[in-house]
C-alpha positions, 0 to 999 in steps of 0.5 A: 525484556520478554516479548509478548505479542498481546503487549501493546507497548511492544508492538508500538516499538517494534513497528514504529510510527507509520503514519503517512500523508496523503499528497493531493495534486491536480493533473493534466486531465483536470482532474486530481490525483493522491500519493500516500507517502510514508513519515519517511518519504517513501511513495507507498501508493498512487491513486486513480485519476479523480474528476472532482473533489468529492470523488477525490474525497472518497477514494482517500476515504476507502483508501483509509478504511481498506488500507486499515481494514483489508486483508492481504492476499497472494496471487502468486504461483508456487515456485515448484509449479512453473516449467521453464522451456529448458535448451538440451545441452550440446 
């Protein structure tokens, strides 16, 4: 079977399912808190600390619409531009 890309199908198959949970727990500071967890169990992210429930409400919704709708982004610095402080060899 040919891969193409526009395949829906495919793309199901190759990513699988990736539906996760949002975990709600209270903390120490009487507020609430949230792991998003994957279908596999693996912490995939925590949330702020959250002072009620409508705050902890619309933090898992931005969660949901950034996580579905953001961009990625790298901040990392290219490898060929760090110098490293080298010791001369005796």
């Amino acid at each position: 079977m040919t891969h193409r890309p526009d395949d829906d199908t495919n793309q199901q198959r190759m990513v699988g399912n990736m539906s996760g949970k949002f975990i709600v727990f209270s903390d120490e500071r009487r507020g609430f808190r949230f792991d998003v967890v994957s279908d596999r169990g693996s912490l995939v992210a925590q949330s702020p600390w959250c002072p009620d429930k409508q705050a902890l409400v619309d933090t898992i919704e931005l969660a949901r619409e950034c996580v579905g709708t953001g961009l990625v982004s790298f901040n990392t610095v290219p490898f060929n531009t760090v110098s490293f402080n080298t010791v001369p060899a005796r």
